[in-house]
Residue, then its C-alpha position, 0 to 999 in steps of 0.5 A: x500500500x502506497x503512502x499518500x504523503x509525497x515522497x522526495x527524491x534525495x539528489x544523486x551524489x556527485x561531488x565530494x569534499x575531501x579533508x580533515x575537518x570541512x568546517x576549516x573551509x568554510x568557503x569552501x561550503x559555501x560554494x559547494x553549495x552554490x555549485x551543487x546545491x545538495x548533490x554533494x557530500x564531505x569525507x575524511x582521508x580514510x572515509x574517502x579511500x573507503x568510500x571509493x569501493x562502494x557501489x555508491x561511488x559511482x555517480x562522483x563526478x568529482x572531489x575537493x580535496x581541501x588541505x591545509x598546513x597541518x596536513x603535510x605530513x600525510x602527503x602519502x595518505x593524500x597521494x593514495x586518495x588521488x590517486x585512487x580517485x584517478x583509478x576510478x575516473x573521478x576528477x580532483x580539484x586540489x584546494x590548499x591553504x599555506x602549503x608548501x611549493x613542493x607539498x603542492x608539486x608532489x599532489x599535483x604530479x600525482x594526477x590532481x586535475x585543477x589547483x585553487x587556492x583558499x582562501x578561494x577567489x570568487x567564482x574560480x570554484x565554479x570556473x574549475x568545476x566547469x573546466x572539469x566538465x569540458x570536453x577534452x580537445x583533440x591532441x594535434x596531430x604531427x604533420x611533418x613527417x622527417x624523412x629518414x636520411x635528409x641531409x638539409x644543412x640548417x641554420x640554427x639561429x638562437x636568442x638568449x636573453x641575457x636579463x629578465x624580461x628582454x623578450x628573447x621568447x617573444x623574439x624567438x617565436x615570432x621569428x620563427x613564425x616570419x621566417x615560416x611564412x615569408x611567402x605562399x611561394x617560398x616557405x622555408x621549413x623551420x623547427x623551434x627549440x625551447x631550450x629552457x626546461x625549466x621555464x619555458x614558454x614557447x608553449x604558452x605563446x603559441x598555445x601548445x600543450x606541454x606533454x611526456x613525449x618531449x622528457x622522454x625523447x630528451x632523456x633517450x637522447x642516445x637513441x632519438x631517431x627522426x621518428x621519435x624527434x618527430x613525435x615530440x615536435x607539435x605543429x602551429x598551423x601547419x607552418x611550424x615545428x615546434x619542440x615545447x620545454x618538458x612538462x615538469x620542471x627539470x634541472x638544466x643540466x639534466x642534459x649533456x652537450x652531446x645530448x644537446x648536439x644531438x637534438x639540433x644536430x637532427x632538426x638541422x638535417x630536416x629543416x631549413x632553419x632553426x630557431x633556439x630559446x635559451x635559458x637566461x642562465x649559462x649552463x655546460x652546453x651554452x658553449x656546445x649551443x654558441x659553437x653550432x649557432x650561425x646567428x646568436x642573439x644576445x637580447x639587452x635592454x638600456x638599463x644597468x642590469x642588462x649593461x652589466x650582465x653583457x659585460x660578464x657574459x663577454x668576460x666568461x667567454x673571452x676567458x674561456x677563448x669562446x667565440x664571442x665575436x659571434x653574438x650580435x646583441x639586439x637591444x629591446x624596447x630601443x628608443x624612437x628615432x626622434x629620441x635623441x637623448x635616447x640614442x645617445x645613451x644607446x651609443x654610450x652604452x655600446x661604447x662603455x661595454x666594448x660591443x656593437x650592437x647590431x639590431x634594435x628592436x621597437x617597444x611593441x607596447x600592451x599588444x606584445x602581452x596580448x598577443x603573448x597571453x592569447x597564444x598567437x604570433x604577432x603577425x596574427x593578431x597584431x600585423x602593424x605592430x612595430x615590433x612585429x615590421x622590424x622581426x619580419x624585415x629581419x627575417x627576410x633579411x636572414x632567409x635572403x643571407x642563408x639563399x646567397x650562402x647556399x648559391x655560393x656553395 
């Protein structure tokens, strides 16, 4: 016999919060329940490993893990919560408070999905949950197939930023964009390399996903062929090969100069030109990278720490019988041809430091970080820019040197 009083259906579980006491995140509460309304749950560590056992675990979509300071010593106990929420298909949003960098890099590597801090920021709750809940793009596909036993002779043109914040990245890709699409009737084939592993952002400016494939590759480097060259190297609209800075942060001298001689040895033999992001810091295979470089770019800015820095990096090669007649210093956000204050400076610092300096480069003013943040080159989104005019005039300036250098040949 059926009561006659209304029956109510409690809402299916789809979301946990996961932690040691929730009352401490009481944000966090709040915007669960914003979220999810009633759909959600809470659990302890233990409870949760418990719980991913049951049948009624099915429905979760999700877990927050919430984290606080006093947790860190149960980093194993946490590790195992992710990761057999992993096993399961269960998303994890790590949600932490006054935790250390590497408690932080220990969870994540784990296989944590998203990060947010607390005291949370308004709506980034809802935002990860939401990214969570995206489908996944489709992983681009290498277009460039390497041809076993190509023999192609390279340029390899490198920018080392000898200070924070001198654009070399910037300089690099878009360079490297430019000489990819000097025309529809000539196309060089260019490669670029960003060599520094630790914080690198090639990836970023181009909008290119960071993955495995490239440590792997590096760190078999005594086995890399053009088939395993050519999986880690990500296209960019179909111009551009691209090879990204590995997806964890590695230490620079992971690798050797011969692995290091071996990577831009194989993308010269397969591409017209190629283009080279250093590490701001000078490393045992700085020397291996300057000796195969045919243009280095040594990037400065008109202030003291770039003056300075030009002036140790002359005196550690001179001492070392490197060659540094090679480096041909460009100087960044330069002054405006009506500065003549500005210029003046520019040809006293020249003269003070005992170097020329070759190429100067316009201030591309906010346009330069939109471009950046939006993951396109600038001749994409931003074609007038000054900066962008003096990198595509150099460009064809070094496409038409390499044409008369093959000629002669």
């Amino acid at each position: 016999m059926s009561s006659g009083m209304p029956q109510t259906e409690t809402p299916a579980i789809v979301a946990c919060t996961i932690s040691r006491d929730v009352q401490n995140f009481d944000l966090l509460i709040e915007d669960m329940e914003a979220a999810l309304g009633e759909a959600w749950g809470d659990l302890g560590f233990a409870e949760a490993l418990a719980f991913f056992s049951q049948a009624e675990s099915e429905p979760l979509q999700f877990v927050a893990l919430a984290i606080d300071s006093a947790d860190e010593d149960d980093l194993p106990l946490m590790g195992e919560v992710i990761t057999q929420a992993k096993a399961r298909g269960i998303k994890v949003i790590l949600i932490a408070e006054d935790v250390t960098p590497a408690a932080l890099h220990t969870l994540l590597r784990q296989g944590a999905d998203e990060f947010v801090p607390y005291p949370l920021p308004e709506q980034e709750l809802q935002a990860a949950i939401e990214r969570l809940q995206a489908p996944a793009p489709a992983a681009p596909q290498n277009t460039h197939q390497l041809q076993s036993g190509s023999q192609r002779e390279g340029a390899v043109i490198v920018c080392h930023g000898l200070a924070g914040g001198t654009g070399s990245t910037n300089m690099a890709v878009n360079l490297a964009w430019e000489l990819a699409a000097l025309s529809e009737r000539e196309e060089p084939s260019v490669c670029l390399l960003d060599l520094d592993l630790q914080s690198g952002s090639v990836a970023t400016y181009l909008d290119l996903p960071r993955r495995e494939v490239v440590m792997e590759m590096l760190s078999e480097s005594e086995n890399m062929d053009e088939d395993l060259f050519g999986q880690a190297l990500l296209p960019f609209q179909e111009k551009l090969q691209v090879l990204t800075a590995p997806s964890e942060m590695v230490p620079l001298d992971l690798l050797s100069p011969e692995d290091i001689s071996r990577v831009i040895g194989l993308a010269r033999s397969h591409f017209d030109f190629v283009v080279i992001d250093m590490p701001h810091t000078l490393v045992q295979w700085t020397e291996t990278v300057l000796n195969m470089a045919h243009v280095y770019f040594a990037l400065i800015e008109l202030d003291m720490r770039s003056a300075q820095n030009a002036l140790r990096l002359k005196r550690a090669l001179q001492s070392e019988d490197l060659p540094f007649e090679k480096l041909r210093f460009a100087l960044n956000r330069a002054p405006k041809f009506t500065d003549l204050t500005g210029k003046s400076r520019v040809k006293r610092m020249a003269e003070s430091l005992g170097i020329s300096i070759d190429l100067q480069l316009p201030d591309g003013g906010k346009q330069i970080l939109q471009s950046c943040d939006h993951g396109l080159p600038l001749a994409v989104s931003a074609a007038k820019n000054p900066l962008r005019k003096e990198i595509a005039k150099l460009a064809a300036s070094l496409h038409e040197l390499g044409r008369r250098e093959a000629e002669a040949a």
